[in-house]
NUROLO-820083 format. One record per residue (C-alpha): residue in three letters; x, y, z. Coordinates in nm, 2 decimals, decimal comma, m for minus. Example, Ala and Ser with C-alpha at 12.3 -4.5 7.8 and 13.67 -1.06 7.14 Angstrom:
2
+-----+--------+--------+--------+
| res |      X |      Y |      Z |
+-----+--------+--------+--------+
| Ala |   1,23 |  m0,45 |   0,78 |
| Ser |   1,37 |  m0,11 |   0,71 |
+-----+--------+--------+--------+
//
This chain:
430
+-----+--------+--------+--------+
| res |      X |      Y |      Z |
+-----+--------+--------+--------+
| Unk |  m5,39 |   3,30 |  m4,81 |
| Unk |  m5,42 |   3,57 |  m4,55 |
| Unk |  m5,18 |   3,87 |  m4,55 |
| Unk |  m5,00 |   3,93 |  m4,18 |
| Unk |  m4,92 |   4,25 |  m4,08 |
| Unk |  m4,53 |   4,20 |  m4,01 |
| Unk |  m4,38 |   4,20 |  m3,63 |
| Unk |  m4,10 |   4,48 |  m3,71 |
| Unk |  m4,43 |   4,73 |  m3,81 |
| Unk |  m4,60 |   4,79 |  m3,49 |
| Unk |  m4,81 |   5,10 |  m3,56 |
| Unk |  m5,02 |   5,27 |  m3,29 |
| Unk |  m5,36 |   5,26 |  m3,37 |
| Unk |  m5,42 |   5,56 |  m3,16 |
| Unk |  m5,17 |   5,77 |  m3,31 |
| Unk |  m5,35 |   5,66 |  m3,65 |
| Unk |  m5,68 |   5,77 |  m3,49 |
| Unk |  m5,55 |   6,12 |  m3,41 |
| Unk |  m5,46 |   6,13 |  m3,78 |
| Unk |  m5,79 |   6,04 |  m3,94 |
| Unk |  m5,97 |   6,27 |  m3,74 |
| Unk |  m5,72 |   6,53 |  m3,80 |
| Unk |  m5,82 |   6,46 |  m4,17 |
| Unk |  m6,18 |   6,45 |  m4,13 |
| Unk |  m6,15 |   6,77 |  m3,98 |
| Unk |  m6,05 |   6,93 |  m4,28 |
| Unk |  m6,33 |   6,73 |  m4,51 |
| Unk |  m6,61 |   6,94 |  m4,47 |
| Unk |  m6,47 |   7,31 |  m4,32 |
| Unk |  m6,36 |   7,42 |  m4,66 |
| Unk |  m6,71 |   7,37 |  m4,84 |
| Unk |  m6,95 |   7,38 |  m4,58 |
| Unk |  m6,83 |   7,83 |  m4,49 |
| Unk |  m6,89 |   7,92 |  m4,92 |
| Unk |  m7,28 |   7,90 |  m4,82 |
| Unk |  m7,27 |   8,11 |  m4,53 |
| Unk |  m7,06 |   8,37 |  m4,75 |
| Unk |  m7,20 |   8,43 |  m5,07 |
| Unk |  m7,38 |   8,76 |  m4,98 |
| Unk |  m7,02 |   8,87 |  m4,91 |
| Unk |  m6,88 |   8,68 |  m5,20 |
| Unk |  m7,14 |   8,82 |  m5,44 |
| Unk |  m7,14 |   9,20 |  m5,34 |
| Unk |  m6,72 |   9,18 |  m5,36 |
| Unk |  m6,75 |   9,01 |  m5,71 |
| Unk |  m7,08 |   9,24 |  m5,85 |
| Unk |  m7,28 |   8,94 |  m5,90 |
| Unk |  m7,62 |   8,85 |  m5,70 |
| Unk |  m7,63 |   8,57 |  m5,48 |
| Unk |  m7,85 |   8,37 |  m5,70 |
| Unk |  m7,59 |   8,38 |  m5,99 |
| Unk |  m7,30 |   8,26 |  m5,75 |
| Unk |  m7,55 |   7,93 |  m5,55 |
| Unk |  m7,41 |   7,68 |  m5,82 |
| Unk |  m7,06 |   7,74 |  m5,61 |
| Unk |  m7,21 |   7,53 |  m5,33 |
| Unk |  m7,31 |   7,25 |  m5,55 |
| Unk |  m6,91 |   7,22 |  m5,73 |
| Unk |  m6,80 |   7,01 |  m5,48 |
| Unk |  m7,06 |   6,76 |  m5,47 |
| Unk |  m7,06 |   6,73 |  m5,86 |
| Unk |  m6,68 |   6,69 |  m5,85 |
| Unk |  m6,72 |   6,43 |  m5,55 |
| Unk |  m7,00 |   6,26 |  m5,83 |
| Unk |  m6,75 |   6,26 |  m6,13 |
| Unk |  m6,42 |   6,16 |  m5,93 |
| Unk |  m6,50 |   5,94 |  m5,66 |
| Unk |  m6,47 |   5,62 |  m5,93 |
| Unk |  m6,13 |   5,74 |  m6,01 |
| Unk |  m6,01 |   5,73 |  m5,69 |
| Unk |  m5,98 |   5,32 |  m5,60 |
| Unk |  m5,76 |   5,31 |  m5,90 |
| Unk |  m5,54 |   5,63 |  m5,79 |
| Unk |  m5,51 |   5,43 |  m5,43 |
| Unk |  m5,42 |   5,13 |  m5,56 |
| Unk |  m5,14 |   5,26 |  m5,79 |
| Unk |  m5,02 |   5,50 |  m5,50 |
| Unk |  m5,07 |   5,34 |  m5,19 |
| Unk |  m5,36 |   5,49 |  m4,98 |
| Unk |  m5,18 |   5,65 |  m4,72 |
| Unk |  m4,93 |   5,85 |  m4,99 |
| Unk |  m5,27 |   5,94 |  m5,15 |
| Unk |  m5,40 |   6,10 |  m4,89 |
| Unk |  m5,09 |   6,31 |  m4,84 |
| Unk |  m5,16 |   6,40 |  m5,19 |
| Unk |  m5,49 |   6,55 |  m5,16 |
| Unk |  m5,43 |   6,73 |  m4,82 |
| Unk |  m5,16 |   6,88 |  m4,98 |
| Unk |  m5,40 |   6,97 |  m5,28 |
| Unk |  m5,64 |   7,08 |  m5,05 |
| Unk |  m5,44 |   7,36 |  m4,93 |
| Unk |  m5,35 |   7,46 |  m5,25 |
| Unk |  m5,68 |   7,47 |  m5,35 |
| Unk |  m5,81 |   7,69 |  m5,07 |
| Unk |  m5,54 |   7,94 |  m5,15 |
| Unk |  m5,60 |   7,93 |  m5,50 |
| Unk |  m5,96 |   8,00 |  m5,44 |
| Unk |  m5,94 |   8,31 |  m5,24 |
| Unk |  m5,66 |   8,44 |  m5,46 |
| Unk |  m5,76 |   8,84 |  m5,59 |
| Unk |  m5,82 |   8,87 |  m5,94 |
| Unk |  m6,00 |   8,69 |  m6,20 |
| Unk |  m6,32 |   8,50 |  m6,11 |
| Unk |  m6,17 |   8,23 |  m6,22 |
| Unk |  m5,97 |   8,15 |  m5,95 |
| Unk |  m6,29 |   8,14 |  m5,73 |
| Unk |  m6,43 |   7,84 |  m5,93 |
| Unk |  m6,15 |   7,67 |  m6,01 |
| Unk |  m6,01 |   7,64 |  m5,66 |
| Unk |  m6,34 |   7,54 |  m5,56 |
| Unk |  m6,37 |   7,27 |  m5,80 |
| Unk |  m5,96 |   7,13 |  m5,70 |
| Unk |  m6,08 |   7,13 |  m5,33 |
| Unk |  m6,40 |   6,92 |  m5,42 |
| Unk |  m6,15 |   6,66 |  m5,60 |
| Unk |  m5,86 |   6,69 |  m5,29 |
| Unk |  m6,16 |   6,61 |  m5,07 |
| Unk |  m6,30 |   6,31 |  m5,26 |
| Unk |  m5,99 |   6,15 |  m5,22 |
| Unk |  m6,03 |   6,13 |  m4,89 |
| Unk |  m6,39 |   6,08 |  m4,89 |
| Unk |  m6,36 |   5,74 |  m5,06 |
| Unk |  m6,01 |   5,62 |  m4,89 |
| Unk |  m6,09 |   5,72 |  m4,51 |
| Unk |  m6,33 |   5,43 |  m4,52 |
| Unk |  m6,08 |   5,17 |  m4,65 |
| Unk |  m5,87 |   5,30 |  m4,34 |
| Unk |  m6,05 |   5,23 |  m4,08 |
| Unk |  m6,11 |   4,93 |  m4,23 |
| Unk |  m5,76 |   4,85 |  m4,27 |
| Unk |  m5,63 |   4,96 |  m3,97 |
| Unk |  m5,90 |   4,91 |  m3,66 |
| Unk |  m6,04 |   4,58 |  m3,71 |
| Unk |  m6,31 |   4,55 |  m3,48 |
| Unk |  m6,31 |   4,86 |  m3,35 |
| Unk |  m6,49 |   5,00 |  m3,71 |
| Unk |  m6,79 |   5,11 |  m3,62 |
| Unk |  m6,65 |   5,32 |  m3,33 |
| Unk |  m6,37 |   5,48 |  m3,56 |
| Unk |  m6,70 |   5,55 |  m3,82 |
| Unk |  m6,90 |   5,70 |  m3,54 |
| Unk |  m6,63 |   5,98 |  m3,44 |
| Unk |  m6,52 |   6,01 |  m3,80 |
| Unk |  m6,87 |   6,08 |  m3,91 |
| Unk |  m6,89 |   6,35 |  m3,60 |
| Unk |  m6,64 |   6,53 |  m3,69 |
| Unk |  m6,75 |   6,53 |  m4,08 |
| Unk |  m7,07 |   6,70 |  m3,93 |
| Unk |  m6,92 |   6,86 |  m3,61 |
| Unk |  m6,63 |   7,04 |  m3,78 |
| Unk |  m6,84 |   7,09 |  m4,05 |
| Unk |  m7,11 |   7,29 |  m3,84 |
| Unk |  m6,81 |   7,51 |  m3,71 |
| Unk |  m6,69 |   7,59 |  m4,07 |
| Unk |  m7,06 |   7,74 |  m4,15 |
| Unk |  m7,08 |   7,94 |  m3,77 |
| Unk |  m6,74 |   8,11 |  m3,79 |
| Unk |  m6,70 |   8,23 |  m4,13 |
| Unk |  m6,91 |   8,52 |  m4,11 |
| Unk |  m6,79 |   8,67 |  m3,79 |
| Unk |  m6,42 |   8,64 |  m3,91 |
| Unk |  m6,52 |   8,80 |  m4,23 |
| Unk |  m6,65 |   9,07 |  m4,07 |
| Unk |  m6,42 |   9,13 |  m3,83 |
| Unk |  m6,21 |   9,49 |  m3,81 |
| Unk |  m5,87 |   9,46 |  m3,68 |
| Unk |  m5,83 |   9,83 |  m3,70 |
| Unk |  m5,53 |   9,83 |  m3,92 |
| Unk |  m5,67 |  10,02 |  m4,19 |
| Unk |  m5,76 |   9,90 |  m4,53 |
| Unk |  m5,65 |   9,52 |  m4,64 |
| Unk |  m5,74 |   9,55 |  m5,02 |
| Unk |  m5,75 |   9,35 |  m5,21 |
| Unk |  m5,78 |   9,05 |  m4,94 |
| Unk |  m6,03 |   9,23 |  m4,73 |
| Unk |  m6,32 |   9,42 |  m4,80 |
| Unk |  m6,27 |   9,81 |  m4,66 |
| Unk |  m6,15 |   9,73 |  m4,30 |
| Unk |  m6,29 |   9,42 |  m4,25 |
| Unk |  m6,06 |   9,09 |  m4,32 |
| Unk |  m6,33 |   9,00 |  m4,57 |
| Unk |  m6,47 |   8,70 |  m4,70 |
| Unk |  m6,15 |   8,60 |  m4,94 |
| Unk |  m5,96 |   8,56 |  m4,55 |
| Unk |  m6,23 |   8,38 |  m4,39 |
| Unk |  m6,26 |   8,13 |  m4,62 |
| Unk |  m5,81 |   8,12 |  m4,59 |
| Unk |  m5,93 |   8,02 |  m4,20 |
| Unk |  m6,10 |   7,70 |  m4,32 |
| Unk |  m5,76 |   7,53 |  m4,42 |
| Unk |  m5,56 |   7,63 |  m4,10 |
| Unk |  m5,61 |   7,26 |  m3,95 |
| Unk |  m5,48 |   7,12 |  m4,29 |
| Unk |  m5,07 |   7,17 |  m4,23 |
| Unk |  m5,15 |   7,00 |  m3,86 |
| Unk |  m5,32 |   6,69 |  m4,07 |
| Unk |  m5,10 |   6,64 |  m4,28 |
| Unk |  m4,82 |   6,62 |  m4,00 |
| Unk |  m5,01 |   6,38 |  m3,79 |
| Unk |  m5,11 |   6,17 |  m4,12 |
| Unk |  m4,74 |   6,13 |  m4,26 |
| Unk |  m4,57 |   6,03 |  m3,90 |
| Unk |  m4,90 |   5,79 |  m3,82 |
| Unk |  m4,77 |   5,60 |  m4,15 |
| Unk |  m4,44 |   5,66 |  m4,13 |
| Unk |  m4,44 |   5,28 |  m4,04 |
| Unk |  m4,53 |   5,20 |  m4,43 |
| Unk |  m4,24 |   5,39 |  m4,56 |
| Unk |  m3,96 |   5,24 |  m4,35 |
| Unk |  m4,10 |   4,89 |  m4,43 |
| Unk |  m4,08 |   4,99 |  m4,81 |
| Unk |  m3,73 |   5,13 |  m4,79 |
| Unk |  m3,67 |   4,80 |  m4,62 |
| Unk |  m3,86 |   4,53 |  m4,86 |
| Unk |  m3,78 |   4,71 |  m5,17 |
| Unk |  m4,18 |   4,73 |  m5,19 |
| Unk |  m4,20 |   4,84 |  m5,56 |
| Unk |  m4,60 |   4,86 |  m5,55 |
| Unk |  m4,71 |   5,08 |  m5,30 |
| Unk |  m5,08 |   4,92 |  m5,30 |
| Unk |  m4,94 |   4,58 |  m5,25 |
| Unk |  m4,77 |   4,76 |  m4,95 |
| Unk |  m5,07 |   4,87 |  m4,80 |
| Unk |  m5,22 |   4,47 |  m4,84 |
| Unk |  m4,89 |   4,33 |  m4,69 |
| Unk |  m4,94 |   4,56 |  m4,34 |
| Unk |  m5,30 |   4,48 |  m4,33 |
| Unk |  m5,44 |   4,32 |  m4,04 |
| Unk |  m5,55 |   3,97 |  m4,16 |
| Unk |  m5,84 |   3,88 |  m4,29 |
| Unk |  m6,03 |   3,68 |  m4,58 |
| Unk |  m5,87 |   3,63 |  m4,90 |
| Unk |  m5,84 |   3,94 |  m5,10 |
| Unk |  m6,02 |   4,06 |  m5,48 |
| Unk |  m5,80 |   4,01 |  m5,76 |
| Unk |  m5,57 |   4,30 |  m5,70 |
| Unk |  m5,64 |   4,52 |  m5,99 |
| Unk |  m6,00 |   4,44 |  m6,06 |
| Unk |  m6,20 |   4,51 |  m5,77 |
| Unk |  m6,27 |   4,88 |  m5,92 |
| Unk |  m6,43 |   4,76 |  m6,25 |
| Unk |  m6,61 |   4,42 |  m6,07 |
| Unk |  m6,78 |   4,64 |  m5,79 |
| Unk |  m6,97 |   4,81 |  m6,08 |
| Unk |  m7,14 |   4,43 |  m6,11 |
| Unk |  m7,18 |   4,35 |  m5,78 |
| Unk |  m7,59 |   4,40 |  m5,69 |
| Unk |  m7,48 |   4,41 |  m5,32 |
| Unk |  m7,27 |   4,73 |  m5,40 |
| Unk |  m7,59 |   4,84 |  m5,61 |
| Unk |  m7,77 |   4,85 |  m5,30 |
| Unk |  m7,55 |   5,00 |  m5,05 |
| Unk |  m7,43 |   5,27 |  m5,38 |
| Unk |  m7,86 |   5,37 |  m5,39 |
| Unk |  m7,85 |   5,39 |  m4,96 |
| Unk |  m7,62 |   5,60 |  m5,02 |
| Unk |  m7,76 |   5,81 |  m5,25 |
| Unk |  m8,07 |   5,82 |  m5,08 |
| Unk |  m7,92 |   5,96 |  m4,76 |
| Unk |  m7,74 |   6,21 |  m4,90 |
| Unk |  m7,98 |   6,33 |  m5,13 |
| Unk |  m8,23 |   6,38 |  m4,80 |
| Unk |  m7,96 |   6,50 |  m4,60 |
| Unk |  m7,90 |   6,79 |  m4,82 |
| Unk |  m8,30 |   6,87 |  m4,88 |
| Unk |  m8,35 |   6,92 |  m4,52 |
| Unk |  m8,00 |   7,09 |  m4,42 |
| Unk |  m8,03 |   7,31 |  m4,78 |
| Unk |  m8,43 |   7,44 |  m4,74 |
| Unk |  m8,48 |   7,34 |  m4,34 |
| Unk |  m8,37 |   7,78 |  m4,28 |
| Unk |  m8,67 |   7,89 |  m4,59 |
| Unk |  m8,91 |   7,64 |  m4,44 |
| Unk |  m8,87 |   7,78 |  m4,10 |
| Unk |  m8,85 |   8,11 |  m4,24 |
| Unk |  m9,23 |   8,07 |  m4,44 |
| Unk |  m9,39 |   7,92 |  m4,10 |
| Unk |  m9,25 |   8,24 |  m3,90 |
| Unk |  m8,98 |   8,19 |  m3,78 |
| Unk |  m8,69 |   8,52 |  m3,80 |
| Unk |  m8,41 |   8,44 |  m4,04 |
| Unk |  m8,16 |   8,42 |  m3,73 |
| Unk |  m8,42 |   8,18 |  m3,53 |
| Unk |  m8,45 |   7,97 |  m3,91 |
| Unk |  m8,03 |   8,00 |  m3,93 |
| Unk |  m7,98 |   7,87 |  m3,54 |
| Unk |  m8,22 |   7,55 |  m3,61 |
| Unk |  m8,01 |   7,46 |  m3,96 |
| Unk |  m7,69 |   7,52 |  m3,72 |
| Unk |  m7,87 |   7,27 |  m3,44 |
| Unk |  m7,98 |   7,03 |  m3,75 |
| Unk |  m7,63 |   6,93 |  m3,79 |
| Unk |  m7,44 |   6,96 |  m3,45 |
| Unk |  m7,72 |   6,74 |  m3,30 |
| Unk |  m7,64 |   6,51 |  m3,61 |
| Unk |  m7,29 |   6,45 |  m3,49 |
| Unk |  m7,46 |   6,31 |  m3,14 |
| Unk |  m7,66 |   6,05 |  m3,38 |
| Unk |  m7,28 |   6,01 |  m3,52 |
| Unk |  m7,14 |   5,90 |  m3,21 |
| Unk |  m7,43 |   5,74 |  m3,10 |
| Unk |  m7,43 |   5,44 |  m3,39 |
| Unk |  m7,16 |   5,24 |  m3,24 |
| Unk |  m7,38 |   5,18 |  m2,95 |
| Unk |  m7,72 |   5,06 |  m3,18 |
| Unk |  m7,48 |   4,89 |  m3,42 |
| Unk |  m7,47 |   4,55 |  m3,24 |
| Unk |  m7,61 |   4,24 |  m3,16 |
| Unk |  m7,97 |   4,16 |  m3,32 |
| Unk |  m8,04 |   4,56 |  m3,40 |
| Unk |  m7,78 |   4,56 |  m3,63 |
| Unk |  m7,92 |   4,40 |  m3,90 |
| Unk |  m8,23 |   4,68 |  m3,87 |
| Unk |  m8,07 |   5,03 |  m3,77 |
| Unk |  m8,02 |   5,12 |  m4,17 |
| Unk |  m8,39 |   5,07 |  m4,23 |
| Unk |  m8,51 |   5,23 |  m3,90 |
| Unk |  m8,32 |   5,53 |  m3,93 |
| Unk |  m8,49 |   5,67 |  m4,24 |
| Unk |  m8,83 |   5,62 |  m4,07 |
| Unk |  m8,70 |   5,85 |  m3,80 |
| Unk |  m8,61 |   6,12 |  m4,04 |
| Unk |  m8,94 |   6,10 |  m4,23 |
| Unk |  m9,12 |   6,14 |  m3,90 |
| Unk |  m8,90 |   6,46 |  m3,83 |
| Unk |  m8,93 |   6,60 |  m4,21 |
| Unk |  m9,30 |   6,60 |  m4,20 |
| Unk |  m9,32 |   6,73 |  m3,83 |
| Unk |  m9,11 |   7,04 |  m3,99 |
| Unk |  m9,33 |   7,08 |  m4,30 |
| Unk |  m9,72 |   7,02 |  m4,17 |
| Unk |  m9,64 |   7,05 |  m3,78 |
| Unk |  m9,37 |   7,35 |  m3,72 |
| Unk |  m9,53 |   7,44 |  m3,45 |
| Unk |  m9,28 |   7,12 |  m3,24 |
| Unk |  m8,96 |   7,25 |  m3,45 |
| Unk |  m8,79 |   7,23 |  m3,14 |
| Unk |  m8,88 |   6,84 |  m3,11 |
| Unk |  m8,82 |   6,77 |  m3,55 |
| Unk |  m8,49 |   6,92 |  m3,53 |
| Unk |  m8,35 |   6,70 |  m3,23 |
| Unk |  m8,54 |   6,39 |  m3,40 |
| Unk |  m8,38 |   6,48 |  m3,75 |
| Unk |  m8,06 |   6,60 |  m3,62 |
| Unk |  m7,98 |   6,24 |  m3,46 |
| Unk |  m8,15 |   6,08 |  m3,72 |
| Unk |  m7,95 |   6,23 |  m3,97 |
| Unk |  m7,64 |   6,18 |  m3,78 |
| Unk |  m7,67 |   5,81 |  m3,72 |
| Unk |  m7,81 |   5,80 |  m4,12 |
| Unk |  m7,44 |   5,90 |  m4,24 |
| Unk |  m7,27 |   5,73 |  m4,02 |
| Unk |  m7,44 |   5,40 |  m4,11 |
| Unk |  m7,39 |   5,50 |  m4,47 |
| Unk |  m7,03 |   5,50 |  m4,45 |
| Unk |  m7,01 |   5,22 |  m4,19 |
| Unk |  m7,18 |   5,02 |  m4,46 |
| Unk |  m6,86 |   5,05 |  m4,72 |
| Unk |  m6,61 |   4,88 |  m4,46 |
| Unk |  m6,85 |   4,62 |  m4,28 |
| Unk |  m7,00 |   4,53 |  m4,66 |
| Unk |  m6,65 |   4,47 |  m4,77 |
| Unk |  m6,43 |   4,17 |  m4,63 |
| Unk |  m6,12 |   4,36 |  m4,66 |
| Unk |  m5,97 |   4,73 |  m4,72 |
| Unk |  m5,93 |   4,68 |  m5,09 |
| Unk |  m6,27 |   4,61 |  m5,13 |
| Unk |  m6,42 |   4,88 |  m4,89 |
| Unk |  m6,20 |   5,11 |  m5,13 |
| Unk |  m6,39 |   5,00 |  m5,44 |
| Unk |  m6,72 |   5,02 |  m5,27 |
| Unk |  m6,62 |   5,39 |  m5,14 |
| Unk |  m6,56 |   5,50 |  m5,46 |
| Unk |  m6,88 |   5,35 |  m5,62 |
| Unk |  m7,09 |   5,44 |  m5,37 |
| Unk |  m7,03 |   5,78 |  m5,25 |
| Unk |  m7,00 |   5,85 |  m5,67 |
| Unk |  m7,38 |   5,80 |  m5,71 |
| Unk |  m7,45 |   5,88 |  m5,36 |
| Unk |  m7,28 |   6,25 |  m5,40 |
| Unk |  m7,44 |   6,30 |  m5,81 |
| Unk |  m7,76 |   6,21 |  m5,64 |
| Unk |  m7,71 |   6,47 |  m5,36 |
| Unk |  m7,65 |   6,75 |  m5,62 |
| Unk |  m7,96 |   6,72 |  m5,76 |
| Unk |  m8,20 |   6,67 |  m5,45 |
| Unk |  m8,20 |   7,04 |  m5,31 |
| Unk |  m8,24 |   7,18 |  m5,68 |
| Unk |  m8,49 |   6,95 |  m5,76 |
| Unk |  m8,69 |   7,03 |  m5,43 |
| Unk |  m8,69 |   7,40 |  m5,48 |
| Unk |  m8,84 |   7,38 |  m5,79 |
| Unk |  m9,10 |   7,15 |  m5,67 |
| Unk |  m9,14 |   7,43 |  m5,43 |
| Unk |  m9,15 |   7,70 |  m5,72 |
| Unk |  m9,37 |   7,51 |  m5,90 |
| Unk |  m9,64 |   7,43 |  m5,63 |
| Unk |  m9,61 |   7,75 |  m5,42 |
| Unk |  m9,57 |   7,50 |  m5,12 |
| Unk |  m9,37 |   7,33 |  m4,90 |
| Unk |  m9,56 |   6,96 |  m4,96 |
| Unk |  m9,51 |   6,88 |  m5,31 |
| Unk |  m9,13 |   6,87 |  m5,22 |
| Unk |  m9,20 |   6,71 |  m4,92 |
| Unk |  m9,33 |   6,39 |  m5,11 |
| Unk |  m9,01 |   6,36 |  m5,29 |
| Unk |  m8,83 |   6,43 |  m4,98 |
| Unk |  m9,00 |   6,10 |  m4,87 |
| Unk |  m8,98 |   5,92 |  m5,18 |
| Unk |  m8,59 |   5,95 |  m5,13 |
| Unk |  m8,63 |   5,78 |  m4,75 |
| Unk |  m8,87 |   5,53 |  m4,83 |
| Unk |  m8,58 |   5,42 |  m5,11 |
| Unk |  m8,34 |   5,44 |  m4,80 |
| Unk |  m8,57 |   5,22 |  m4,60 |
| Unk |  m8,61 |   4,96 |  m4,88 |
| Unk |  m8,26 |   4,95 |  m4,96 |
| Unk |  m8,15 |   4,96 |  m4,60 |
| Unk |  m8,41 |   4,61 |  m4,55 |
| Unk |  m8,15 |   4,49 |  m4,76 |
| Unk |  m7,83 |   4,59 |  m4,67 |
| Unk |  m7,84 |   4,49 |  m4,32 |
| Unk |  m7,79 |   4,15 |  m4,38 |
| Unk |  m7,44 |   3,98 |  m4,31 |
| Unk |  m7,32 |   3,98 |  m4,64 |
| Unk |  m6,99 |   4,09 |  m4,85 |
| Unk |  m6,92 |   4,27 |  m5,19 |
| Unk |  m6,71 |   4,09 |  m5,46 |
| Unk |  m6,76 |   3,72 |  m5,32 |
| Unk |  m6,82 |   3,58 |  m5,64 |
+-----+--------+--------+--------+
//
């Protein structure tokens, strides 16, 4: 039987838009200004930058080892409780991480933002799909923008708060000498997180009157009761091991993992490229900033290809437009200009359709939930590995086209995989 949301729920499903991108905002600020830092980071801490890179990478190991986890935490919870959870752990985590004193803190608060922020990274998808019916591949195109968009901010503003002198003398141990320092800076990546969380709880304020109401004792069969209607759910319960045997999963779980892992070559080693072909360090750091806030264009520009007959072909055409662009950067620099605009959308659209994929390959939000969790588990683990792996192809060869073959190994599996995932098809139908 189909589940109807009920009449005395009404929820606004712009409000609820407000609040997922209110969320999404704070999904990829708090990782993506570490990178920009860790000259500062390391010269505070008496380390050298090399020994502190790992840091980068704790998120998307943590994403890799707790995105599984996560279906099950949603279903016991409720999704919408969950996701107050880990912005409130988010913000703790930040803190914690620029707390003075042992380095410690540094690592550990890193690693307790990377698991805040899979939360969300595996339940924003079962949202949307939950709560804007056929309005899903819009809602993915603006949340995906502001993943990249907000994202792109975090990086560009880091540095110039860090260094900033406010002229009030010396702010040890926070600051460094005068300056606010990098341990404040990376405090100024959680500011939108108290607004989020406001937005989040009234948007689904709804779901707590209707369970004071019902005496709703399981806040996941909650969530399912004020769902707009659809097919006939998974077994509640089960979909979290059963999407592990599902080969349609398998194949949007490797897209996935395909995407991210080129995503993160090109954004991670796109600056050193530029830098080897001539380019000055702050030309080579403009076109990595460009990379991604052209992507979030590509982000918003999905919903528009992701119709009628090209549907069922965007996923695989969109890795043959970032192989174009990746070997235009590697063998033909001298049309940088023209690879990063290709890329940058490229890449964009390549994300979004990634996480488009986990609602419109699930026939309801329990199911995109599972999928999530699967998917962005080996999609994120794969990710980790890519730029390490490329830069030691890069050690080892003493050029840039060694690593550029893997770099297109990783899209052709993105294009083969992608053949297959456009067709019209659902996850746990058997």
């Amino acid at each position: 039987m189909t589940s109807q949301a009920p009449a005395a729920a009404p929820r606004s499903w712009v409000l609820m838009f407000v609040a997922v991108c209110l969320v999404a905002a704070n999904m990829r600020m708090t990782i993506t200004g570490v990178g920009p830092l860790l000259d500062d980071i390391a010269a505070d801490r008496g380390v050298s930058a090399a020994a502190l890179g790992a840091l980068a990478s704790v998120p998307l190991v943590v994403w890799g080892i707790t995105s599984p986890l996560v279906h099950g935490l949603g279903s016991r919870l409720g999704i919408s409780r969950a996701v107050t959870i880990s912005l409130i752990a988010l913000a703790l985590g930040t803190l914690w991480r620029s707390f003075p004193g042992s380095p410690v803190n540094l690592w550990a608060g890193t690693a307790l933002i990377g698991a805040s922020l899979a939360v969300g990274n595996v339940l924003l998808p079962a949202v949307i799909k939950r709560d804007f019916g056929n309005r899903v591949p819009l809602v993915m195109g603006v949340y995906t923008a502001m993943l990249g968009g907000i994202g792109a901010v975090g990086a560009g503003i880091v540095v110039p708060i860090a260094h900033f002198d406010p002229g009030s003398g010396d702010l040890a141990p926070w600051g460094v000498g005068t300056e606010l320092g990098w341990r404040v800076a990376l405090l100024c990546t959680a500011l939108a997180v108290p607004p989020a969380i406001l937005v989040w709880v009234i948007a689904n304020a709804p779901r707590r009157r209707i369970e004071s109401v019902t005496g709703a004792a399981d806040p996941g069969a909650l969530d399912a009761a004020l769902a707009p209607a659809t097919a006939t759910a998974p077994r509640r319960g089960s979909a979290g091991r059963r999407i592990w045997r599902d080969p349609l999963a398998w194949l949007v779980a490797l897209y996935m993992g395909a995407q991210s892992g080129a995503f993160y070559m090109i954004s991670t080693w796109l600056s050193p490229i530029g830098i080897s072909h001539g380019r000055t360090p702050i030309v080579a750091g403009i076109d990595t900033m460009l990379y991604q806030v052209i992507g979030v264009a590509g982000s918003l520009l999905l919903p528009a290809l992701f119709r009628g007959r090209l549907r069922r072909w965007i996923p695989a055409l969109i890795p043959v437009c970032v192989a174009i662009a990746a070997t235009g950067i590697v063998l033909f620099p001298t049309g940088m200009p023209v690879w990063i605009c290709l890329g940058g959308l490229a890449s964009g659209a390549s994300l979004s359709t990634a996480i488009t994929l986990m609602a419109v390959r699930a026939r309801d939000h329990e199911g995109a939930s599972a999928l999530s969790g699967m998917a962005q588990s080996i999609g994120y683990t794969l990710a980790a590995v890519g730029p390490f792996t490329f830069g030691a192809l890069h050690d080892l060869s003493d050029t840039w086209t060694v690593p550029l073959v893997l770099l297109l190994g990783a899209l052709g599996a993105q294009f083969a995989t992608g053949l297959a995932v456009g067709r019209e098809r659902y996850v746990l139908e058997d």
